[in-house]
Backbone as CSV, one residue per row, in Angstrom:
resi,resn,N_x,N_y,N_z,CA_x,CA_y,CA_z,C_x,C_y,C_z
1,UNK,0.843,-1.160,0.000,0.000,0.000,0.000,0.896,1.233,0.000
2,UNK,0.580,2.152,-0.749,1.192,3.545,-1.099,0.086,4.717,-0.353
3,UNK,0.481,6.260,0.456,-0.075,6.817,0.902,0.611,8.222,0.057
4,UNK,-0.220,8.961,-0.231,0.738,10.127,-0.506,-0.107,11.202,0.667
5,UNK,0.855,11.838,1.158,0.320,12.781,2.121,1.522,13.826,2.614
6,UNK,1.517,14.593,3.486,3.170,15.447,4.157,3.197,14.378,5.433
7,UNK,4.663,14.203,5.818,5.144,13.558,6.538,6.094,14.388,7.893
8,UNK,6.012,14.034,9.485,6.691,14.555,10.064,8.257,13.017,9.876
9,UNK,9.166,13.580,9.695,10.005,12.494,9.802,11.559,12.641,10.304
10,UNK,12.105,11.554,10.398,13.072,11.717,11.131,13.345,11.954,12.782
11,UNK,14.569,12.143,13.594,14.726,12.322,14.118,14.127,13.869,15.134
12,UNK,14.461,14.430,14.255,13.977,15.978,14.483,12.693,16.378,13.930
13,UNK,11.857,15.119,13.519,10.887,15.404,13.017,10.233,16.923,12.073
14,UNK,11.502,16.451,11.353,11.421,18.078,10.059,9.947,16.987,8.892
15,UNK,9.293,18.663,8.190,8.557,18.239,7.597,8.873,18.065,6.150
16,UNK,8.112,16.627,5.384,8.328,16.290,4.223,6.698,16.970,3.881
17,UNK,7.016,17.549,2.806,5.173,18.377,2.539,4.700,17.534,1.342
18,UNK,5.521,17.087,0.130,5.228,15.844,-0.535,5.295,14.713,-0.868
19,UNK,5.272,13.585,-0.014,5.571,12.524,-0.179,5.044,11.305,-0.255
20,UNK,5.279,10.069,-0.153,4.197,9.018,0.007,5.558,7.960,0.359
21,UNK,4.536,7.096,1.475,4.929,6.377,2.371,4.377,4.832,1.624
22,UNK,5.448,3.597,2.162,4.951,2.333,1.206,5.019,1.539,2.360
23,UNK,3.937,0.962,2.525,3.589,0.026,3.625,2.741,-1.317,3.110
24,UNK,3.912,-2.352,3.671,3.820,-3.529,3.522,3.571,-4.656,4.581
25,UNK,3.040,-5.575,5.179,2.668,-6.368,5.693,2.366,-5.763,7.563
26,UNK,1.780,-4.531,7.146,1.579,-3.346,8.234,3.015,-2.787,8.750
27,UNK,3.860,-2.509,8.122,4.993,-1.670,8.490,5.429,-1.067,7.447
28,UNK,5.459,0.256,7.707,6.442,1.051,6.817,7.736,0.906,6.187
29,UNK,7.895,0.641,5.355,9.326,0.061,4.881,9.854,1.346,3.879
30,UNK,9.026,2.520,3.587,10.050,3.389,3.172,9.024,4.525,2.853
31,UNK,9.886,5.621,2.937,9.613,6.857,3.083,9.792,8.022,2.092
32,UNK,9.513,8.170,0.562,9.860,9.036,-0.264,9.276,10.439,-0.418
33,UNK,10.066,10.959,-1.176,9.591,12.435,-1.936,8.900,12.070,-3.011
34,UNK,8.079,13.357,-2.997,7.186,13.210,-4.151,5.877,12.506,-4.351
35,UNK,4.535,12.437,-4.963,3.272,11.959,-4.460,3.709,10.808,-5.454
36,UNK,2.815,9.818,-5.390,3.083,8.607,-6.084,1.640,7.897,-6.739
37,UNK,1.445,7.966,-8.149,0.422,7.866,-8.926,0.065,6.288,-8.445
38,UNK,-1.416,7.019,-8.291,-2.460,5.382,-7.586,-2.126,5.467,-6.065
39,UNK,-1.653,6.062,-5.238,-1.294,5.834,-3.701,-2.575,6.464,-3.225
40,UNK,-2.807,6.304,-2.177,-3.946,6.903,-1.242,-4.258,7.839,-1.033
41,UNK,-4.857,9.074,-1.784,-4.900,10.026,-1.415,-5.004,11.197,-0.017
42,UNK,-4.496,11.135,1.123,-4.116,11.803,2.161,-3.409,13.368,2.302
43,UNK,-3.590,13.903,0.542,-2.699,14.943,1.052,-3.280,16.301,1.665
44,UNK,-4.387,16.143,2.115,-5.078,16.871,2.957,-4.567,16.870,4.654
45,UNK,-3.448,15.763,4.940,-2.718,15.461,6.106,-1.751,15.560,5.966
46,UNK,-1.394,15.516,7.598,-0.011,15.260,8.027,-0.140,14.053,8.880
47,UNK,0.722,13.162,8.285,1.440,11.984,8.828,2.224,12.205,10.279
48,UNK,2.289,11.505,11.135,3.473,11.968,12.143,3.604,10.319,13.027
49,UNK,4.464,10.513,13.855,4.606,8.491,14.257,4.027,9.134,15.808
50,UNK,3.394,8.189,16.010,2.823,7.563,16.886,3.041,8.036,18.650
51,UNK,2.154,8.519,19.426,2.320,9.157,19.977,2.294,8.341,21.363
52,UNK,3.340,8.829,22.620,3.340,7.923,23.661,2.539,8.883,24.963
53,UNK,1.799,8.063,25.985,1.435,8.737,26.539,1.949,7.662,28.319
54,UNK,3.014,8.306,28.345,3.727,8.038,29.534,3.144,7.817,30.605
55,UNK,1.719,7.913,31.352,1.388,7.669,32.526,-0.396,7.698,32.631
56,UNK,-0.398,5.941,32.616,-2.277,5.681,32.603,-2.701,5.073,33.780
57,UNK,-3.696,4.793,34.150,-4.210,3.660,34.731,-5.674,3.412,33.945
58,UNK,-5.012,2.904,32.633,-6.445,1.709,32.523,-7.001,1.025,33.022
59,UNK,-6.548,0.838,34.264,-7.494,-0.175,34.951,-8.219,0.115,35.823
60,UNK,-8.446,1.239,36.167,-9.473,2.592,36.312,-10.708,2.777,35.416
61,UNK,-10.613,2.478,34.420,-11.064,3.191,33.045,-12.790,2.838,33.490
62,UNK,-12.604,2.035,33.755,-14.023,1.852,34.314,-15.298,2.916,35.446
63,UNK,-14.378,3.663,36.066,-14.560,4.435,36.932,-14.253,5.547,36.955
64,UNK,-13.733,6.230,35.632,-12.987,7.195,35.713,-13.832,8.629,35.848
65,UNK,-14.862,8.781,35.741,-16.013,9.426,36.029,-16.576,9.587,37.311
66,UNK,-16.361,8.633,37.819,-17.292,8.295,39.294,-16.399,9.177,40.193
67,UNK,-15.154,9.471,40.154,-14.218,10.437,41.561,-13.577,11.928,40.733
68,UNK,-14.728,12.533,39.543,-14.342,13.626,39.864,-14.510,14.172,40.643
69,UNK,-14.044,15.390,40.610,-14.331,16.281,41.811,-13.789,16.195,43.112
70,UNK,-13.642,14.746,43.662,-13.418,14.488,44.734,-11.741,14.701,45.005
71,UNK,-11.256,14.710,46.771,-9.762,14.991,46.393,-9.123,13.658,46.305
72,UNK,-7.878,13.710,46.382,-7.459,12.309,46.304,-7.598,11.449,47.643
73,UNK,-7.670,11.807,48.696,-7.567,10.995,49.582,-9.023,10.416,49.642
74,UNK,-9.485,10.644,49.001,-11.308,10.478,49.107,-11.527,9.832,47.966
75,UNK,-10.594,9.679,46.842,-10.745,9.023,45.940,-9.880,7.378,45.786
76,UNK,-8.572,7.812,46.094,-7.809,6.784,46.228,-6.869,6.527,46.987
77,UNK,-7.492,6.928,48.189,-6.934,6.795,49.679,-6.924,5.367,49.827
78,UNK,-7.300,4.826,51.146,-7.250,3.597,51.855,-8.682,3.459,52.464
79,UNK,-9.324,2.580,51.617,-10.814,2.398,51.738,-11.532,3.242,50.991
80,UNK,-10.636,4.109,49.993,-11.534,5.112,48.805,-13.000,4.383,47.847
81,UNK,-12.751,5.849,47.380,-14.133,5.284,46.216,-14.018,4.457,45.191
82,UNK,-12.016,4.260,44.706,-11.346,3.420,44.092,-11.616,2.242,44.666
83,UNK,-11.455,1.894,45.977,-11.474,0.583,46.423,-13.031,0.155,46.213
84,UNK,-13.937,0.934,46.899,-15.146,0.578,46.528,-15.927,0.113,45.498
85,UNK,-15.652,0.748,44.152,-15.937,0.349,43.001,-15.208,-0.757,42.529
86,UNK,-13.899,-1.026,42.463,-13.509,-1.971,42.735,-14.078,-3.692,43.134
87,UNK,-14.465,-3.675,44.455,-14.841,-4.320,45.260,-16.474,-4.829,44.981
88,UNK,-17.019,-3.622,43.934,-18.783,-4.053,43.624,-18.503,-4.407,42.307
89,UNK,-17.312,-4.369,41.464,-17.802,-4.091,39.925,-16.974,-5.635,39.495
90,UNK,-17.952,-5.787,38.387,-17.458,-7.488,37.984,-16.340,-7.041,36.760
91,UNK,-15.745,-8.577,36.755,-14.041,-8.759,35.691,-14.927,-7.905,34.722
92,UNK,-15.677,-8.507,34.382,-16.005,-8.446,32.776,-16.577,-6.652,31.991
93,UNK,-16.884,-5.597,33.406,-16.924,-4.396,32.995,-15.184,-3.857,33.498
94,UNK,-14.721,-4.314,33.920,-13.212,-3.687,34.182,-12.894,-4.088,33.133
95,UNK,-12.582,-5.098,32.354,-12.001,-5.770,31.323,-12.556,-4.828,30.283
96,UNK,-14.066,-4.366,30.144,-14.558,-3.284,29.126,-14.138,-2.224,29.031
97,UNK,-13.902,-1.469,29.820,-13.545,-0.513,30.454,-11.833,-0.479,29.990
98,UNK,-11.256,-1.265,30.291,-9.676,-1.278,29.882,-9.936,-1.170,27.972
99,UNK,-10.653,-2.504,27.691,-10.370,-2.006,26.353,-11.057,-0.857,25.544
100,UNK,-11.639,-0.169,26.351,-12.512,1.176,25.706,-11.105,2.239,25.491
101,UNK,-10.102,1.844,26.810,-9.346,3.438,26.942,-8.435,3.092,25.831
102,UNK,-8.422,1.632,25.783,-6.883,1.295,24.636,-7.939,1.560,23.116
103,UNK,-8.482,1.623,22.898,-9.447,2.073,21.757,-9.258,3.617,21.305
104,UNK,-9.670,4.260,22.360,-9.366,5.657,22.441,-7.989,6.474,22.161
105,UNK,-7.432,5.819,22.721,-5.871,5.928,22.676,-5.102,5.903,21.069
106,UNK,-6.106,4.772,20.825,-5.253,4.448,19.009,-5.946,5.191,18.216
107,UNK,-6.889,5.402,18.502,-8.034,6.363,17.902,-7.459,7.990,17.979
108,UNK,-6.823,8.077,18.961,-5.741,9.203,18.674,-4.597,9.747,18.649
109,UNK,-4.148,8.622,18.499,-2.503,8.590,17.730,-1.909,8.428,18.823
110,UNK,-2.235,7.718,19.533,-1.273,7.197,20.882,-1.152,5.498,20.531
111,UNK,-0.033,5.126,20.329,0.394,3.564,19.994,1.261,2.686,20.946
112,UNK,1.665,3.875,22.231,2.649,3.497,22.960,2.088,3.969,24.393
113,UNK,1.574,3.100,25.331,1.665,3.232,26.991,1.896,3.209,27.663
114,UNK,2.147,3.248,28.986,2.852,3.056,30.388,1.497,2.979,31.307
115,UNK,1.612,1.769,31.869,0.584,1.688,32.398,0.774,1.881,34.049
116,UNK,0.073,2.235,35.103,0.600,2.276,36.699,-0.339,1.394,37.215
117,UNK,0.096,0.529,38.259,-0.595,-0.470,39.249,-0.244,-0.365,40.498
């Protein structure tokens, strides 16, 4: 598959404004100048790699609504509203809940996590 679109690339992520990208068995294997007849039309974008978001707890995701507002010690103190929900809510909506945030995440250009436990 061929994309033609502008590209952030490299190290220093300088911009390529015409190019098209060739992706094969889902990985990029090369990166040119210039648009490339029959490729995907994208040049209404910018391309850029994949964005990391250094500090989650998906395994929250389920609850992540239920302790705004509140401060932390009231949220995820010792006997919090964390523990509580916790303690009422079954595998199978935590397990939903995790894969909703990893959904979201790729859905916006985040490909890379760190998760906290």
């Amino acid at each position: 598959m061929m994309i033609n679109s502008s590209f952030l690339v490299g190290e220093r992520l300088e911009m390529l404004e015409e190019g098209h990208i060739i992706i094969e068995n889902g990985r990029i294997v090369e990166i040119c100048d210039g648009y490339e007849v029959g490729a995907i039309d994208m040049k209404d974008y910018i391309v850029i790699p994949g964005l990391i978001n250094a500090h989650t707890h998906v395994g929250d995701s389920f609850a992540k609504e239920a302790v705004l507002g509140m401060n932390v010690k009231r949220a995820v103190g010792e006997r919090g509203e964390k523990w509580r929900l916790y303690s009422k809510t079954d595998k199978k909506t935590i397990i939903s809940g995790i894969k909703n945030s990893i959904e979201y995440m790729l859905n916006s250009g985040i490909t890379t996590f760190v998760d906290f436990r």
